[in-house]
N, C-alpha and C positions, 0 to 999 in steps of 0.2 A: 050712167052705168055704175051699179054696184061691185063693188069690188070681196068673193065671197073668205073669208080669212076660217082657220079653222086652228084652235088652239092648240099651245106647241107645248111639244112635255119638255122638261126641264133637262136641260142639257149636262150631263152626269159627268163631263171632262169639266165645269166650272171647279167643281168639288178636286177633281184632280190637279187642279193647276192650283191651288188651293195650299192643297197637302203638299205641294212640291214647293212651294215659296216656304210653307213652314218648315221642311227638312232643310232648306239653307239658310232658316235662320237658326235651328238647331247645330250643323255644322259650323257656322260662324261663329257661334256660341262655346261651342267645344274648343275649338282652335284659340280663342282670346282665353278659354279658363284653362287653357295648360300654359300661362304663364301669368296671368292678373287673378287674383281674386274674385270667384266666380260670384259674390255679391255687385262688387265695382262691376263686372260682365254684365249684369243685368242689368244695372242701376244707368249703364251709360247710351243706351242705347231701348230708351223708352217703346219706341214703335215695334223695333224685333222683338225685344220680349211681350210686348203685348200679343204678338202673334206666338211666340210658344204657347203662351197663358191659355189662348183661344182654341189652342191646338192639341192641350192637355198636356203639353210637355213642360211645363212649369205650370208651379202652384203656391199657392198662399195661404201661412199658417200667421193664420194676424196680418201683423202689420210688415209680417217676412215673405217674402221671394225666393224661391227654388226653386233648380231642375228637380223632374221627375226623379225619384231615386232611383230609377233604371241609369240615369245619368249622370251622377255622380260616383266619381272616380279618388282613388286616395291622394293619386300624384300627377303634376303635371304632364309628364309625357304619358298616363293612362288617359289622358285625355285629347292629347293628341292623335294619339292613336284612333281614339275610338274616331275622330272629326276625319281621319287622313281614311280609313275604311268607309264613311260615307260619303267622302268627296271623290272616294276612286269609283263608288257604283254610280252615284251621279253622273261621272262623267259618262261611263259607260252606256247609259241609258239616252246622252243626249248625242253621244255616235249613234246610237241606234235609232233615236228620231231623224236624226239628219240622213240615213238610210245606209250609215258607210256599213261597211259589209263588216262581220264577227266571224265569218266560218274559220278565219288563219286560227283564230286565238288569239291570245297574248301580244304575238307578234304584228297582231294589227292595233295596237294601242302606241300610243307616242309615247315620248321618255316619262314624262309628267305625270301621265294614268301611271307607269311604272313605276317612279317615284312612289308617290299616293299610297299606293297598294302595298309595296315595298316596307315602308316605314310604317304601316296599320301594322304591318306581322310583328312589327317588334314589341306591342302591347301580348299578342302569343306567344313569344320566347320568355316574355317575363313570366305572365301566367305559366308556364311551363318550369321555370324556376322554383317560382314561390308557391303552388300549389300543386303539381302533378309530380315532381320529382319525391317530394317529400314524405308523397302519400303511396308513394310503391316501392313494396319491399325491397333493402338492401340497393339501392339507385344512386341516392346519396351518397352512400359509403363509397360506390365503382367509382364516381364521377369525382372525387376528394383524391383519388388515388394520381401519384403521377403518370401520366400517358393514357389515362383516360380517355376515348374515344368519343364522337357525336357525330352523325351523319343528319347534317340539313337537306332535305330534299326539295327539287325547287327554291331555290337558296333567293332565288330574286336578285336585289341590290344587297343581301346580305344583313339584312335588320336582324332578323330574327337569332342568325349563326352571331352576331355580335351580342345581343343582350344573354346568349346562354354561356357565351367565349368570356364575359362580365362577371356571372353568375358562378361558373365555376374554375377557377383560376389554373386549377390543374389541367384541366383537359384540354384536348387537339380538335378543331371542331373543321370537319370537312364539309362544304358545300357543291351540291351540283347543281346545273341548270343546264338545258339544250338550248338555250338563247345566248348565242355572244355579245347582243346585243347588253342583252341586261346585264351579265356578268362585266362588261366593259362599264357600266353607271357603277356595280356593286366595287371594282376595284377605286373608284373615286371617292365614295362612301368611306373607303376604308382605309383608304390613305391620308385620313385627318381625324380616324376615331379614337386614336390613342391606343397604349400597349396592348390590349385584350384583340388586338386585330391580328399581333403576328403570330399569335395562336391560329386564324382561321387558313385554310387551302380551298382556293376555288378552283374548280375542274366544269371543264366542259362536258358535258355527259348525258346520256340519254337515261334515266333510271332504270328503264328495261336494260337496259345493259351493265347494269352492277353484278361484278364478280366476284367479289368479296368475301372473306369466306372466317367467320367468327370474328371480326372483326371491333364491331361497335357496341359499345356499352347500352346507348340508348339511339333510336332512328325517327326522326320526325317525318311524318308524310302526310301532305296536304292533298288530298284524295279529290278533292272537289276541284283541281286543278288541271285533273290528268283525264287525257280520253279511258274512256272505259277497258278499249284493248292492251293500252298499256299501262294500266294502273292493274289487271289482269296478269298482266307479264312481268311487271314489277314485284309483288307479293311476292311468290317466290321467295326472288333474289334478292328479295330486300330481311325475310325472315332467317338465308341464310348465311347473310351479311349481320345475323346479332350473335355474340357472345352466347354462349350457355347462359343461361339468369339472364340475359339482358332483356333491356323491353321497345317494345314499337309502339309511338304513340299517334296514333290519323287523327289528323283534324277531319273532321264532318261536318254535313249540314245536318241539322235537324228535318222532322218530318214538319213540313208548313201544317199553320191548324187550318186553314181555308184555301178555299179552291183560288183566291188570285194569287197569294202568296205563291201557294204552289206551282201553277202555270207560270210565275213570272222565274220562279227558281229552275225551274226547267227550260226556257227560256235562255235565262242566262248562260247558265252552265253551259248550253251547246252553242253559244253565240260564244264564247271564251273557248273552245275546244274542253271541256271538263264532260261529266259525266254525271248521271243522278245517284249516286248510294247514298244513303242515308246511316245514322248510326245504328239503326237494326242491320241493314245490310253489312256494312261492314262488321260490325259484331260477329254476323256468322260465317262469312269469309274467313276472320281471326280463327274463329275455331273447327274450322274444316281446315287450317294449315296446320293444324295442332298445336297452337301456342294457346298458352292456359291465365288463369286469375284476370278476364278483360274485366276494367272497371271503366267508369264512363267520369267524364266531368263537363258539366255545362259551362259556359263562361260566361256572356250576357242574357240577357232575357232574350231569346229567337234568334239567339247567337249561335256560332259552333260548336258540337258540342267534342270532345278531347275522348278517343277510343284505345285504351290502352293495351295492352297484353304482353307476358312474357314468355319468351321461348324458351324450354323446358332445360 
């Protein structure tokens, strides 16, 4: 008896499981070059980098080896950051194959994913430092002033309210978060960061419920974090929460340039309790509350990009 066989098309997860061994050896990679010499990185561990190489995230000029320049960073903990950001989606992604449920959000993730995610923000409070403060009018000078003000939204474990509490010495840097959980990791964080911490106040808080009223010099809000209704509800009270001159700066996602990209960012986003705006979106929300001069900053190559605006 013949046995009749009929040929198999090529199975398109090989290539996926693929790409997903080479994004942890990228992360492993990142994580050893924010404290070894990202040459010694490569050099020690011949088979992972052979797989970057293969993967186009490292390249060879001569008889030299390097990450992709998307991946090179100036300082070690920008490199951490960026390794602690892809090891927090990672995980993400293998709760999701294991089937554990996303609709809580946040509060369905263990300390660790918290961590992870936590400490990736503090590569954006630097960025926020060193490039967005500098480049919007009169910011600098508010934030130089004593009692200067900063409102962290979704403060996390507090990375981010610590590298701007760093940044600028004058100021009072307040964080919220509706998770006691996390704010119970962020007081641990903070009680071994050094002086720049008794600068910061953590409050348990819902953002839609900020009452606040001229308060803050500058307001960080991480947009891609909040359900839609209440990031809706937030606006507002959060524009009436800035100073006259003051500014709001949203982190955003970019618009995906491809259709996986994009299904998986939408994906996310509602598996995390977040929402889909983008920085066109938010752009015009800014200016339908009537706050004026929005300028935009990219940070990585299909990174966040940074939405700013001042209220009048």
């Amino acid at each position: 008896m013949s046995v009749r066989t009929s040929p198999s098309a090529p199975d398109p997860s090989a290539t996926l499981e693929a790409a997903t061994w080479a994004l942890a050896a990228l992360i492993a990679t990142l994580d050893e070059a924010a404290t070894k010499p990202l040459a010694e990185v490569l050099a020690a561990d011949p088979q992972r980098t052979a797989v970057l190489e293969a993967a186009g995230l490292a390249q060879r000029d001569g008889d030299t080896l390097t990450l992709h320049p998307a991946y090179q960073y100036a300082d070690g903990p920008s490199y951490r950051s960026s390794a602690q950001a892809r090891l927090s989606s990672l995980r993400q992604a293998v709760a999701a194959a294991a089937g554990e449920s996303g609709t809580a959000g946040w509060a369905d993730h263990d300390d660790e994913v918290l961590r992870n995610q936590g400490r990736a923000s503090a590569g954006t409070g630097r960025a926020l430092a060193t490039k967005v403060v500098p480049a919007l009018p009169g910011l600098a000078a508010r934030l130089a002033e004593p009692g200067s003000r900063i409102l962290d939204v979704g403060t996390g474990i507090a990375a981010l309210a610590l590298a701007l509490a760093e940044a600028f010495p004058e100021a009072e840097v307040v964080g919220i978060d509706i998770m006691e959980r996390v704010l119970r990791l962020a007081r641990e964080e903070l009680a071994t960061a050094g002086p720049a911490a008794d600068r910061i106040t953590l409050r348990h808080m819902d953002v839609a419920a900020v009452s606040d009223q001229a308060v803050y010099d500058l307001i960080w809000l991480p947009a891609p974090f909040l359900p839609e209704p209440i990031l809706t509800q937030a606006l507002p009270r959060l524009i009436e929460a800035l100073k006259p001159g003051a500014w709001l700066v949203v982190g955003t996602n970019p618009a995906p340039a491809d259709g996986l990209r994009r299904a998986v960012a939408g994906w996310q986003s509602v598996r995390n309790g977040g929402n889909t705006y983008d920085a066109d979106r938010t752009t015009e929300a800014l200016t339908t509350y009537g706050l004026k001069d929005q300028q935009r900053f990219p940070t990585v190559p299909g990174g966040p990009v940074l939405v700013a605006a001042q209220r009048p």
